[in-house]
Backbone as JSON Lines, residues from 0, in Angstrom:
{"i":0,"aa":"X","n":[0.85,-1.2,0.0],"ca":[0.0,0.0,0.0],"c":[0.88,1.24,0.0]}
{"i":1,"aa":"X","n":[0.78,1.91,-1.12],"ca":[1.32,3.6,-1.03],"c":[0.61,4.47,-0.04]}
{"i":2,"aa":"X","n":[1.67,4.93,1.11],"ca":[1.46,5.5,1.89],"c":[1.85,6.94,1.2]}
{"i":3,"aa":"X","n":[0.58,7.89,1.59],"ca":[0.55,9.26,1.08],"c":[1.38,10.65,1.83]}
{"i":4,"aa":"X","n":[2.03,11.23,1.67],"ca":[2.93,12.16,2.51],"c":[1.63,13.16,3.18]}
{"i":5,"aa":"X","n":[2.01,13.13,4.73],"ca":[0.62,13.84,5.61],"c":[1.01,15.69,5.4]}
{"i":6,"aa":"X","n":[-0.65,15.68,5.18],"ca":[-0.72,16.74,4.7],"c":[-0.73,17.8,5.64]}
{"i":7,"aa":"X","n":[-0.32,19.12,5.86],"ca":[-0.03,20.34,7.13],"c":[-1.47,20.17,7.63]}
{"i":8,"aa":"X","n":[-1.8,20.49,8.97],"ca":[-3.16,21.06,9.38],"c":[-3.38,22.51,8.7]}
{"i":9,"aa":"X","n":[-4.2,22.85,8.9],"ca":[-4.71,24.14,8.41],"c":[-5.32,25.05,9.24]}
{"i":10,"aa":"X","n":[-5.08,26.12,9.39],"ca":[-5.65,27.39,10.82],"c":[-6.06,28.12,9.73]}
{"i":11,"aa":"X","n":[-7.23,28.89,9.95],"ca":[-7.69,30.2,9.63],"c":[-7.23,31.31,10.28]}
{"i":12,"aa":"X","n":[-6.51,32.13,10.31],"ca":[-5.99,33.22,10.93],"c":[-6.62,34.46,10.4]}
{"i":13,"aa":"X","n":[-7.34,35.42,11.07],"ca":[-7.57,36.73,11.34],"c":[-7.02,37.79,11.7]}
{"i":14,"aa":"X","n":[-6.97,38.77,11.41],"ca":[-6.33,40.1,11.87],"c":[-7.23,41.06,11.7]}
{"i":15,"aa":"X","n":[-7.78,41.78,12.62],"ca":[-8.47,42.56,12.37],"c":[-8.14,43.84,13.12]}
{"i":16,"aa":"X","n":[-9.36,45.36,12.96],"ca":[-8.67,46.34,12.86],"c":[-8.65,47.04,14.67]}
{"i":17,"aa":"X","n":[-7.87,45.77,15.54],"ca":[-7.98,46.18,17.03],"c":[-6.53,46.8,17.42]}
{"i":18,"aa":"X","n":[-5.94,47.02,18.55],"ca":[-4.45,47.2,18.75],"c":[-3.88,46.22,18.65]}
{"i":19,"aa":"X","n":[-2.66,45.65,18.7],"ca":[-1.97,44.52,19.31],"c":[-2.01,43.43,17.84]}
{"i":20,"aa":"X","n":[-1.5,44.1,16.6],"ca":[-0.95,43.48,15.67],"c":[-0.39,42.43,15.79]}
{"i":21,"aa":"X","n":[0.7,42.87,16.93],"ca":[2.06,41.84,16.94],"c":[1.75,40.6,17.86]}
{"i":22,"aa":"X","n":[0.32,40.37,18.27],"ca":[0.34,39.13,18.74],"c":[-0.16,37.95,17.39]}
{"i":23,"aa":"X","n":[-1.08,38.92,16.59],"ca":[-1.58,38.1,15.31],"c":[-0.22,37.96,14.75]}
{"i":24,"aa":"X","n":[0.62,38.66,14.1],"ca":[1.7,38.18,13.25],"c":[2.57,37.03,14.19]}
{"i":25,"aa":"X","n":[3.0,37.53,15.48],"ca":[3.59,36.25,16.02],"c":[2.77,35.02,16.03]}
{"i":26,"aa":"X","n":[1.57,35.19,15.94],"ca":[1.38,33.74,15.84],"c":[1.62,32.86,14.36]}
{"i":27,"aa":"X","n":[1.35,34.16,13.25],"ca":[1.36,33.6,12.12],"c":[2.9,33.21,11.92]}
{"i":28,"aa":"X","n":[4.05,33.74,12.38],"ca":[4.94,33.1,12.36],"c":[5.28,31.82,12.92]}
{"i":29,"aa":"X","n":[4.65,31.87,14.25],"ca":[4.54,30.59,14.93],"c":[3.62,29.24,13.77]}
{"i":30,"aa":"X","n":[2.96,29.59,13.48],"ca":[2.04,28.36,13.09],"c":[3.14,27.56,11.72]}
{"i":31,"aa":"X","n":[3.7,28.88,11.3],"ca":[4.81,28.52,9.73],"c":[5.5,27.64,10.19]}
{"i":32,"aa":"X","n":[5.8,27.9,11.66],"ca":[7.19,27.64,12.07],"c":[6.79,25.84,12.71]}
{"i":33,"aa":"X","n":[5.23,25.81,12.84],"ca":[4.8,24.28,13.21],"c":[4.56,23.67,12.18]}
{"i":34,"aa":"X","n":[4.72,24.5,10.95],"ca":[4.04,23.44,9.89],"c":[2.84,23.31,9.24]}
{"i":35,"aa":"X","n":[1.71,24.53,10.31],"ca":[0.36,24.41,9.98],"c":[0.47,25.15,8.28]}
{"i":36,"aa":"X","n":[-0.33,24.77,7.68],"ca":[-0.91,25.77,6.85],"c":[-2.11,26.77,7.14]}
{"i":37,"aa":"X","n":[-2.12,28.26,6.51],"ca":[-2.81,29.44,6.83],"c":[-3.17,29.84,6.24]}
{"i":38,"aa":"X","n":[-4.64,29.76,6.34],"ca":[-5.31,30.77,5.42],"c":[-5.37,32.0,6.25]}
{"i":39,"aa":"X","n":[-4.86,33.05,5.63],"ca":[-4.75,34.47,6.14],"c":[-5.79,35.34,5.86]}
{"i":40,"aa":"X","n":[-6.52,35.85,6.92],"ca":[-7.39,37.41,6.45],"c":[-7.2,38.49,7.28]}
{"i":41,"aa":"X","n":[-7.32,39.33,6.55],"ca":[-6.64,41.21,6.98],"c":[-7.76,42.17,6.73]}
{"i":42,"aa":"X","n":[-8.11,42.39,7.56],"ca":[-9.33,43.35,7.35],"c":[-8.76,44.82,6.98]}
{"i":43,"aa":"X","n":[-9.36,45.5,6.37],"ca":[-8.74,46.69,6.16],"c":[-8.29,47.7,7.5]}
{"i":44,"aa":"X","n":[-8.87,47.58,7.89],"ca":[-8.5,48.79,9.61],"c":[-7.34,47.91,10.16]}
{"i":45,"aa":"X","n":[-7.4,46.47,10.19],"ca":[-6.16,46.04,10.25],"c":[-4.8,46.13,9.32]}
{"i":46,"aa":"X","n":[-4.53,46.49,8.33],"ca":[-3.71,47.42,7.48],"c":[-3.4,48.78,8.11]}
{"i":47,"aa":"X","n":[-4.25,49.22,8.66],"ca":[-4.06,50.7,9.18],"c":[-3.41,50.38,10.3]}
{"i":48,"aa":"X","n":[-4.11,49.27,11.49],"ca":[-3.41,49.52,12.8],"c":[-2.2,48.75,12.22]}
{"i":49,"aa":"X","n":[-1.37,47.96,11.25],"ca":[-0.16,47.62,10.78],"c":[0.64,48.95,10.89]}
{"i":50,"aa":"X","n":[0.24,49.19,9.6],"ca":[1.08,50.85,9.56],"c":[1.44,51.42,10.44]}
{"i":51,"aa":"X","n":[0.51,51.76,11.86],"ca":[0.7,52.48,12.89],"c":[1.35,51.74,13.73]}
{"i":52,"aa":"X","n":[1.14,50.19,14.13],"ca":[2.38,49.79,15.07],"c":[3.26,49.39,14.59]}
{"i":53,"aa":"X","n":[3.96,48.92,13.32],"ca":[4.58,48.49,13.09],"c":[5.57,49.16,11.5]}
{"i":54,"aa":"X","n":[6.92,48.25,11.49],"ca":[7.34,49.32,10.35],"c":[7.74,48.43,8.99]}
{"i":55,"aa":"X","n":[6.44,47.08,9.46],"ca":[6.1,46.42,7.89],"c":[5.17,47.36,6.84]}
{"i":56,"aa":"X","n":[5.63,47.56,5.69],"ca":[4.9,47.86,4.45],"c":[4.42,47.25,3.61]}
{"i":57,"aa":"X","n":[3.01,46.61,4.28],"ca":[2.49,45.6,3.8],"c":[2.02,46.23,2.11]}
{"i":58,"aa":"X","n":[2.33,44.78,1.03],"ca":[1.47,45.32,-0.4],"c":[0.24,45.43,-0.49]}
{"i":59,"aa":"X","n":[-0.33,45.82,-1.31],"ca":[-1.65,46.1,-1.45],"c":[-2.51,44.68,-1.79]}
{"i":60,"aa":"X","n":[-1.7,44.51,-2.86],"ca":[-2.24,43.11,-3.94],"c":[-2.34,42.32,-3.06]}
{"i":61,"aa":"X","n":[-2.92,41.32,-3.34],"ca":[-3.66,40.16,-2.75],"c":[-2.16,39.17,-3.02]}
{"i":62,"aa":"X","n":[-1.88,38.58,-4.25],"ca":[-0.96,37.61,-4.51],"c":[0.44,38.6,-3.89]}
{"i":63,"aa":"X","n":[0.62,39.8,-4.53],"ca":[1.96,40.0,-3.54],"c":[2.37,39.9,-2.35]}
{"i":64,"aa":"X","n":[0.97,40.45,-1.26],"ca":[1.09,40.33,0.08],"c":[1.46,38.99,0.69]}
{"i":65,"aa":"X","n":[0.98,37.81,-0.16],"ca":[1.18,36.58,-0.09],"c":[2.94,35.79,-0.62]}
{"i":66,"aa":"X","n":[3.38,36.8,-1.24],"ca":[4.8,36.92,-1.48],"c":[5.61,37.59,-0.19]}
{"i":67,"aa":"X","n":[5.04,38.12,0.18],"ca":[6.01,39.36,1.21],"c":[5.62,38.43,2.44]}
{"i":68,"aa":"X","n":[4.7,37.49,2.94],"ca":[4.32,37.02,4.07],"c":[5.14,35.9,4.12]}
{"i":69,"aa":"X","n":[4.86,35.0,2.94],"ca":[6.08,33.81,2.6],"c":[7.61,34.14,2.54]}
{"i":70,"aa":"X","n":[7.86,35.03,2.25],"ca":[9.51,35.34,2.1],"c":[9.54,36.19,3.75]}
{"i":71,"aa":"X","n":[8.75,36.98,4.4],"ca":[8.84,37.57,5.66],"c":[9.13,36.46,6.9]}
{"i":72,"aa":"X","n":[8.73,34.88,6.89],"ca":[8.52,33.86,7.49],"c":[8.88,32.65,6.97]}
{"i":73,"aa":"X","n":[9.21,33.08,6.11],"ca":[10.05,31.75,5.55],"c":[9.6,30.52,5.4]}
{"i":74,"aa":"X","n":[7.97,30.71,4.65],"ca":[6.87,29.88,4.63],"c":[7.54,29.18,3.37]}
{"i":75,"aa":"X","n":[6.91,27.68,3.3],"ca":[6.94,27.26,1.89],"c":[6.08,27.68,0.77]}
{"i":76,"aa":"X","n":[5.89,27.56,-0.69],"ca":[5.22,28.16,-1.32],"c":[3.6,27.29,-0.93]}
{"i":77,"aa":"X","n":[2.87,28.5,-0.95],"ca":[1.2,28.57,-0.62],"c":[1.49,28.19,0.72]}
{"i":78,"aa":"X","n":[2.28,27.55,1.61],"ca":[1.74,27.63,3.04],"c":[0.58,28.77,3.52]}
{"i":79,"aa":"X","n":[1.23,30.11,3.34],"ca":[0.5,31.11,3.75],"c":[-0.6,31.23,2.59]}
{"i":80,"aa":"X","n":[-1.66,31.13,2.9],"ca":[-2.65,31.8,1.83],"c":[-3.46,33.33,1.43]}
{"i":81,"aa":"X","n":[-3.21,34.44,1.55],"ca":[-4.1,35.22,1.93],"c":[-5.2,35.55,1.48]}
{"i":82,"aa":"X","n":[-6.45,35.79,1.78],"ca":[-7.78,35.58,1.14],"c":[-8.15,37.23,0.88]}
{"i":83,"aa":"X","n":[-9.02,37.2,0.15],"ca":[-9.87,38.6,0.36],"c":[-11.02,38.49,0.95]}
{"i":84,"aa":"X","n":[-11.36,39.91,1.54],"ca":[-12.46,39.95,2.68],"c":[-13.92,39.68,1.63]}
{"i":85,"aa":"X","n":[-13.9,39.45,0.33],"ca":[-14.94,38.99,-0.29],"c":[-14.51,38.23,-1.29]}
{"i":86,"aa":"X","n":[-14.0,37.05,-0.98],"ca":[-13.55,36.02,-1.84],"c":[-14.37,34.77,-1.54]}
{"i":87,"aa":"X","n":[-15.54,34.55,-2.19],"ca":[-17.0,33.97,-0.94],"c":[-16.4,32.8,-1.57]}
{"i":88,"aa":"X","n":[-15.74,32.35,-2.68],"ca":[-15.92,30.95,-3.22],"c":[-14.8,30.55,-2.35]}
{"i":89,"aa":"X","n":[-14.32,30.91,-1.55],"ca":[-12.77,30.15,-0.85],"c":[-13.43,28.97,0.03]}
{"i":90,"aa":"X","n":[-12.27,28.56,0.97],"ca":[-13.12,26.96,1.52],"c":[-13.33,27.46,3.12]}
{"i":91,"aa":"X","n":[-12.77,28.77,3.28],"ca":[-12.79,28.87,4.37],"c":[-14.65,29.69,4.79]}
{"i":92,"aa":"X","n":[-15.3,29.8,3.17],"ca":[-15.98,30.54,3.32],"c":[-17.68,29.2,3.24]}
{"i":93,"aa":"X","n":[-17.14,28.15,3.78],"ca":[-18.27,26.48,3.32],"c":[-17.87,25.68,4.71]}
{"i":94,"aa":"X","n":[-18.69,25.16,5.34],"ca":[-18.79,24.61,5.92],"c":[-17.84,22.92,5.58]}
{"i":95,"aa":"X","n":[-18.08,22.88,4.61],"ca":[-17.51,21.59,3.76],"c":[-15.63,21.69,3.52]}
{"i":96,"aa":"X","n":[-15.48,23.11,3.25],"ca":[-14.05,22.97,2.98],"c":[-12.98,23.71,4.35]}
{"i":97,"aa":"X","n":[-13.79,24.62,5.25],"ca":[-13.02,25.21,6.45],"c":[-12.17,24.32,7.2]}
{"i":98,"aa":"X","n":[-11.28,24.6,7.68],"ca":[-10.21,24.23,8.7],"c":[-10.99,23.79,9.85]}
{"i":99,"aa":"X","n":[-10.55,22.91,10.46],"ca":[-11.34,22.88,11.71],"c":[-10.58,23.68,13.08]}
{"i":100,"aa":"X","n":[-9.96,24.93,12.44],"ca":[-9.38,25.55,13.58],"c":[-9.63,26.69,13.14]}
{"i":101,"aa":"X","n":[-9.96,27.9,13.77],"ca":[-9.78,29.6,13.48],"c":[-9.69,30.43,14.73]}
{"i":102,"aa":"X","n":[-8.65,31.05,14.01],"ca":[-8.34,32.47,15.46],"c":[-8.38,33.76,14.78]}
{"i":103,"aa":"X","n":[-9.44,34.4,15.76],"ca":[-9.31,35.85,15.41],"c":[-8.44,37.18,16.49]}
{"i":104,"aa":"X","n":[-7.37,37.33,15.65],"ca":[-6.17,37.86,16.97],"c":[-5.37,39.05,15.81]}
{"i":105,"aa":"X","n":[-5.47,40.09,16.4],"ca":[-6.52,40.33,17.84],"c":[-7.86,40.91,17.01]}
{"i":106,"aa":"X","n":[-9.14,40.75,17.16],"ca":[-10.46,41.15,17.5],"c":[-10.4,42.54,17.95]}
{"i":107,"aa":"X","n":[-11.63,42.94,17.05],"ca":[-11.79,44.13,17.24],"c":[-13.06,44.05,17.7]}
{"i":108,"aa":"X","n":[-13.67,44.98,18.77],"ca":[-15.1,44.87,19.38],"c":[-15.8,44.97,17.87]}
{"i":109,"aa":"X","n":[-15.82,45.32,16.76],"ca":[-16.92,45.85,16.05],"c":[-16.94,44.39,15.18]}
{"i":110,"aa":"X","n":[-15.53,43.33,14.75],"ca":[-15.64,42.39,14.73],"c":[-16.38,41.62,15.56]}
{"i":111,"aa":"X","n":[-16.05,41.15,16.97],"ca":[-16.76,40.82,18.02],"c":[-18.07,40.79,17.8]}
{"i":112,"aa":"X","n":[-18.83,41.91,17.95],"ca":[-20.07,42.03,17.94],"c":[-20.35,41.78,16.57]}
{"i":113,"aa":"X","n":[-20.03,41.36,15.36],"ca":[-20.3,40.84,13.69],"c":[-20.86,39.25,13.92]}
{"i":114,"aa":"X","n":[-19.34,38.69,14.66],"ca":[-19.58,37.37,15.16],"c":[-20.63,37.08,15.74]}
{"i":115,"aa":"X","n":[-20.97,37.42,16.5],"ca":[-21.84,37.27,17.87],"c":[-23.21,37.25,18.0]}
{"i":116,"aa":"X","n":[-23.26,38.65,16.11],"ca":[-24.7,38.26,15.89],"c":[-25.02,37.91,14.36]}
{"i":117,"aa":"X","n":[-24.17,37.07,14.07],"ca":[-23.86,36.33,12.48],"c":[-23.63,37.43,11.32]}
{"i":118,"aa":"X","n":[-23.07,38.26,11.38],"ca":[-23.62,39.57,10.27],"c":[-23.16,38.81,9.47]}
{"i":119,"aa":"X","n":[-21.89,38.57,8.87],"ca":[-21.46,37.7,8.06],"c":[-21.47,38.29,6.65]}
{"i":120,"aa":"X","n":[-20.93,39.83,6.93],"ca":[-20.81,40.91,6.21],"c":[-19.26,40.99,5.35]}
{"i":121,"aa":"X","n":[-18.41,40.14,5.5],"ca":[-16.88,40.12,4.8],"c":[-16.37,38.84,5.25]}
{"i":122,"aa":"X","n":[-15.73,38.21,4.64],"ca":[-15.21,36.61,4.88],"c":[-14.68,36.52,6.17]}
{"i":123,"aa":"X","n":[-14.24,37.78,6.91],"ca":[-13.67,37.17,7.97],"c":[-15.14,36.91,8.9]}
{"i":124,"aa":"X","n":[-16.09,37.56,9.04],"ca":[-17.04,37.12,9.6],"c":[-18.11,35.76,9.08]}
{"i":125,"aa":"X","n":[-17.91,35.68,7.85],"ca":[-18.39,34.71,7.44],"c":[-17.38,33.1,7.53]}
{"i":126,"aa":"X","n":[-16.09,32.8,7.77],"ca":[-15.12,32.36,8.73],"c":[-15.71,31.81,9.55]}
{"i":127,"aa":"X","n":[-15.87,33.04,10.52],"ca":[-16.03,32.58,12.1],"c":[-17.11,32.07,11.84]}
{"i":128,"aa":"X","n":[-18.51,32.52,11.44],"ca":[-20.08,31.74,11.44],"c":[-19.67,30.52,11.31]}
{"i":129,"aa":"X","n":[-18.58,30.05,9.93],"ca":[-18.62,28.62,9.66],"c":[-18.41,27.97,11.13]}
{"i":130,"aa":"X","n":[-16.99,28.88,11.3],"ca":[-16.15,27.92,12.82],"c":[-17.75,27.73,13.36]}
{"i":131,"aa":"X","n":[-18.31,28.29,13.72],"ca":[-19.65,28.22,14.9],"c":[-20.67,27.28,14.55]}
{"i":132,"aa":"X","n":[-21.04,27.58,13.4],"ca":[-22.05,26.17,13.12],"c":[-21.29,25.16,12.52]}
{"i":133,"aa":"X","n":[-20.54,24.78,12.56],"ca":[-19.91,23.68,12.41],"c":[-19.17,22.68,13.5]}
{"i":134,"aa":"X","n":[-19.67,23.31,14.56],"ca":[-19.12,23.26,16.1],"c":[-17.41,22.91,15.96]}
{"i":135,"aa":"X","n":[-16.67,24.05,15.2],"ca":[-15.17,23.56,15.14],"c":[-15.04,25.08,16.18]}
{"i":136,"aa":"X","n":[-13.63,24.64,16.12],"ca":[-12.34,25.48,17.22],"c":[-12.65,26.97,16.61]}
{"i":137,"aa":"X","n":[-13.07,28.21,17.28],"ca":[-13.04,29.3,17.69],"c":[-12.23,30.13,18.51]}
{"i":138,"aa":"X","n":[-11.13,30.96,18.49],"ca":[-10.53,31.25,19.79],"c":[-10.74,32.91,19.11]}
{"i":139,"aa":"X","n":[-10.96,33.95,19.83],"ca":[-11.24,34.98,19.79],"c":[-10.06,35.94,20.68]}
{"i":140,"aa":"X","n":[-9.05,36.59,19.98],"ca":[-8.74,37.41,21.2],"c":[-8.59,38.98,21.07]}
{"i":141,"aa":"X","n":[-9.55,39.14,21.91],"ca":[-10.23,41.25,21.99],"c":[-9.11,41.72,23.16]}
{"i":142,"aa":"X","n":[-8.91,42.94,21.9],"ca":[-7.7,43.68,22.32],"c":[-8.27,44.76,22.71]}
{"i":143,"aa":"X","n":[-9.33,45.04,23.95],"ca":[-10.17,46.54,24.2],"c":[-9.87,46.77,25.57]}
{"i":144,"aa":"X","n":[-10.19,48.12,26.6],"ca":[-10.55,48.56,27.71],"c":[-10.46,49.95,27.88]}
{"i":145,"aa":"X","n":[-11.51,50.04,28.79],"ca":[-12.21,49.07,29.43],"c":[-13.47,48.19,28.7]}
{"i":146,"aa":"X","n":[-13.8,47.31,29.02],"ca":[-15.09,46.7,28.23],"c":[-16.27,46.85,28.7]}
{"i":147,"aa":"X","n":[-17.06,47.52,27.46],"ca":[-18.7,48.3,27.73],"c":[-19.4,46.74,28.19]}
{"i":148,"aa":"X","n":[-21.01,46.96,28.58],"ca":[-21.77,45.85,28.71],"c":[-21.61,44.94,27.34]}
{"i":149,"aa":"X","n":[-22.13,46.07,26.21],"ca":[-22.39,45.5,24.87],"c":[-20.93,44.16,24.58]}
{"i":150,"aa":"X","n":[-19.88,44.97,24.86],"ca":[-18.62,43.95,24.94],"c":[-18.8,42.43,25.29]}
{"i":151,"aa":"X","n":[-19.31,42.96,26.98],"ca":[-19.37,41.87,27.8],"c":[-20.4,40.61,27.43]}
{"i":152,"aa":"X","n":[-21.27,41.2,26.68],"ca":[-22.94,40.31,26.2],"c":[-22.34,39.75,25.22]}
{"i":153,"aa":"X","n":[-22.09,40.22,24.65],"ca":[-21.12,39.75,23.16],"c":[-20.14,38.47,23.67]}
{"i":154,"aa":"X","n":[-19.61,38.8,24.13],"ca":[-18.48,37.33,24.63],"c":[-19.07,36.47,24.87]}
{"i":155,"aa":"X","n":[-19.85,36.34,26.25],"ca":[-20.75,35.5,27.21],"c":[-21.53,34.97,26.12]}
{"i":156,"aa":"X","n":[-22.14,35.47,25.04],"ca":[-23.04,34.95,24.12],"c":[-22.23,33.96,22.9]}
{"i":157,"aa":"X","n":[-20.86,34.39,22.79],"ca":[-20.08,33.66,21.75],"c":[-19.39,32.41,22.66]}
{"i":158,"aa":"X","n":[-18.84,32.51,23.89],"ca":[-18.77,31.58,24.99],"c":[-19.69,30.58,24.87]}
{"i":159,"aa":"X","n":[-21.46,31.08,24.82],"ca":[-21.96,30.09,25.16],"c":[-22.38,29.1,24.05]}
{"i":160,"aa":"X","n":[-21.81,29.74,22.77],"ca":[-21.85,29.28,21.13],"c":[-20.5,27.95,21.34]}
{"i":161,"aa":"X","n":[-19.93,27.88,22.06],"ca":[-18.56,27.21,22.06],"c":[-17.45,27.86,21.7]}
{"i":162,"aa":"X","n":[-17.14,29.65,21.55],"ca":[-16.15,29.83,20.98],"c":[-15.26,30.23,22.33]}
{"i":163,"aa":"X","n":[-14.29,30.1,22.4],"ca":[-12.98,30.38,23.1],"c":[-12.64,32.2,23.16]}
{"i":164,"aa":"X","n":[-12.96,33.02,24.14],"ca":[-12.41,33.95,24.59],"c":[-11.35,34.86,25.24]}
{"i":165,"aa":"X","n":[-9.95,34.87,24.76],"ca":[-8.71,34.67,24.79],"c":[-8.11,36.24,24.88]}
{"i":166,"aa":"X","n":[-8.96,37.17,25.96],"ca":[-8.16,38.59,25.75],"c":[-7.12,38.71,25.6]}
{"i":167,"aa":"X","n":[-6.38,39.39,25.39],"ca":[-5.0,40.21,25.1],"c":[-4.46,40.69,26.56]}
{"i":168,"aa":"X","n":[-4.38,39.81,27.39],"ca":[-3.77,40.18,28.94],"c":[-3.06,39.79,29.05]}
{"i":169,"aa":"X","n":[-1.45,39.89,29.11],"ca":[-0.7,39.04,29.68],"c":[-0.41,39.35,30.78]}
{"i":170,"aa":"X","n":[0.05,37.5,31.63],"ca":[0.56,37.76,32.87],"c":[2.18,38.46,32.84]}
{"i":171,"aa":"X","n":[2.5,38.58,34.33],"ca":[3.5,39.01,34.56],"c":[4.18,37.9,35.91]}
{"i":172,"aa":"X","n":[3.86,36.85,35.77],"ca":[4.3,35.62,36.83],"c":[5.71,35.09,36.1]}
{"i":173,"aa":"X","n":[5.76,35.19,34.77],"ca":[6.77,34.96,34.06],"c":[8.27,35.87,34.31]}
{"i":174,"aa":"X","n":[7.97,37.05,34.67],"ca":[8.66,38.24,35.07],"c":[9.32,38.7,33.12]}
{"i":175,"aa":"X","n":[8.53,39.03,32.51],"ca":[8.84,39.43,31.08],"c":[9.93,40.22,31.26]}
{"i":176,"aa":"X","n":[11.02,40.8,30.49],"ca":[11.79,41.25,30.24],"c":[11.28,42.31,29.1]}
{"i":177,"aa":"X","n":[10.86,42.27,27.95],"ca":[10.59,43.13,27.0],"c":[8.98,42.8,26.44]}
{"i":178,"aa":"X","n":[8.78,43.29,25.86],"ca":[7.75,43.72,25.05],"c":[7.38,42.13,24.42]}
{"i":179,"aa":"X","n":[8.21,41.81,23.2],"ca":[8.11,40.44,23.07],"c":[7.75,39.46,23.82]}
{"i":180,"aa":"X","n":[8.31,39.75,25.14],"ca":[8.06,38.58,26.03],"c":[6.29,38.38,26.61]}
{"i":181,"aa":"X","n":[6.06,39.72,26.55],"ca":[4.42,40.35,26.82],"c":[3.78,39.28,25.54]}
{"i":182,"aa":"X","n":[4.28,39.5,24.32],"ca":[3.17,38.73,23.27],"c":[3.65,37.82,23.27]}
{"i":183,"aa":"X","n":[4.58,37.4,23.55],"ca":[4.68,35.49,23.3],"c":[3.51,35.0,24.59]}
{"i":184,"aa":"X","n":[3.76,35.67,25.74],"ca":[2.96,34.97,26.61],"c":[1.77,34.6,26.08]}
{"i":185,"aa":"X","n":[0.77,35.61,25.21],"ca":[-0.7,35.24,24.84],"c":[-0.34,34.76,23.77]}
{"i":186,"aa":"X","n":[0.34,34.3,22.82],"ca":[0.59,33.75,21.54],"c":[0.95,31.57,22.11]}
{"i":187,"aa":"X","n":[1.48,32.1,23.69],"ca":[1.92,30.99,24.26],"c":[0.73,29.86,24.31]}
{"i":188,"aa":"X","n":[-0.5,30.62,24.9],"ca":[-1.27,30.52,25.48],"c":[-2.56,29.63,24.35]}
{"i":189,"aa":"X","n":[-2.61,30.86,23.29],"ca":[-3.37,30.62,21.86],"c":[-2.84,29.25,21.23]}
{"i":190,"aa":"X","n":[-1.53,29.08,21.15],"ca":[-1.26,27.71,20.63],"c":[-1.35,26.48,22.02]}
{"i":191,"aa":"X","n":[-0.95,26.62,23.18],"ca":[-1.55,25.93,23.84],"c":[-3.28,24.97,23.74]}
{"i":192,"aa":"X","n":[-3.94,26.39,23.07],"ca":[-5.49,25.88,22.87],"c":[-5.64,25.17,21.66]}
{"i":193,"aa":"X","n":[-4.93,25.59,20.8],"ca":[-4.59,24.69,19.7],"c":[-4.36,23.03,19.54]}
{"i":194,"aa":"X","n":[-3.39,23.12,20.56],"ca":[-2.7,21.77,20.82],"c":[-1.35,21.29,19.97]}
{"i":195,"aa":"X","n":[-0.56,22.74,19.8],"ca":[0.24,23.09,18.6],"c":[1.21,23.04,19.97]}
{"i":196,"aa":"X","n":[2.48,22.23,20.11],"ca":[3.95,22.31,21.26],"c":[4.57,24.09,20.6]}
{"i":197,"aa":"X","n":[4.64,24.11,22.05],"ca":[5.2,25.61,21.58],"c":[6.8,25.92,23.12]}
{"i":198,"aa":"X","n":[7.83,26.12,22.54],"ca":[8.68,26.73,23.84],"c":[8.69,28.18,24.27]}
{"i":199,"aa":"X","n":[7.69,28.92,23.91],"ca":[7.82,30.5,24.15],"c":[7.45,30.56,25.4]}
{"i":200,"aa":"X","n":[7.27,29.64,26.21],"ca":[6.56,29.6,27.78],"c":[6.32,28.66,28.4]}
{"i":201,"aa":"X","n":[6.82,27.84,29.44],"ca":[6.62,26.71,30.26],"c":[5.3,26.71,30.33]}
{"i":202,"aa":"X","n":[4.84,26.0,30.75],"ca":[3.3,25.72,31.4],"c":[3.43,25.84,32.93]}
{"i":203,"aa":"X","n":[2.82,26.37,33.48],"ca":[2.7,26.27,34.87],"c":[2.86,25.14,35.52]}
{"i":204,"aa":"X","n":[4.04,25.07,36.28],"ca":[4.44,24.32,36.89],"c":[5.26,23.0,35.99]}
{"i":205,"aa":"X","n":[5.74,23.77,35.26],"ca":[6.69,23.26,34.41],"c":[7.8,23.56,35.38]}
């Protein structure tokens, strides 16, 4: 019997237009760096908060950005995929062809609340619906404060959908040293839920 070479898992990755860029890109480096394959989505306000924290010059184009992400991470070719926010025929956008994993990092409340009440107004919200009725892996992480009620209803209601609620807090039990050390902790944490081995952080009581 010809045994077939196993194929990468696959994550849906999100970025949307909240603070805290650099925990979404570290993860997307992280996942390259496990092997997963990624389908990538970038909401436009997330382009903006790029620009502003960071001093990547992301391309415009769809296939270039997907050049600059692969050569930025040292992906193999198509590992990284990047989608457009209305590219409805993709697989991430069918119940039938989605990943059975998606993270939205970091979440923006106006995302948040899209999810929460199906708007399903641009692929990245139409994404997450799949993750939800399809009862697959959801992890959500909102980069806001303080958080209004509307916030709070919003979570508790996607919580009780099965999705995973993963703020942007890191501890300080680790005793961080820099900035980096701040986002690996929640990047630590996100692949932990995954079930992806990660060394950016012992486990408690490691």
């Amino acid at each position: 019997m010809i045994q077939m070479p196993e194929q990468p898992q696959t994550v849906t990755l999100a970025l949307t237009g909240a603070s805290g860029v650099q925990y979404g890109l570290r993860l997307l480096e992280c996942l390259v760096a496990a092997n997963r394959q990624v389908y990538f989505l970038l909401s436009k306000a997330a382009r903006i908060v790029i620009a502003t924290e960071t001093n990547l010059k992301l391309p415009s184009n769809r296939q270039e950005l997907q050049a600059f992400l692969t050569d930025q991470y040292r992906a193999k070719p198509d590992q990284i995929r990047v989608l457009g926010n209305e590219q409805w025929m993709s697989a991430v956008a069918s119940g039938s062809g989605a990943p059975s994993q998606m993270v939205v990092c970091p979440a923006s409340t106006g995302t948040l609340s899209a999810i929460a009440t199906g708007a399903s107004n641009n692929l990245i919200e139409r994404a997450a619906d799949v993750a939800l009725k399809e009862r697959r892996q959801l992890i959500i992480v909102p980069r806001e404060t303080p958080y209004s009620a509307i916030h709070l209803e919003h979570m508790l209601s996607l919580t009780r959908m099965g999705a995973v609620i993963l703020p942007a807090s890191p501890g300080f039990y680790n005793q961080p040293q820099t900035v980096d050390d701040m986002v690996d902790f929640i990047v630590a944490r996100i692949l932990n839920h995954l079930g992806i081995a990660q060394n950016l952080m012992p486990r408690w009581g490691e």
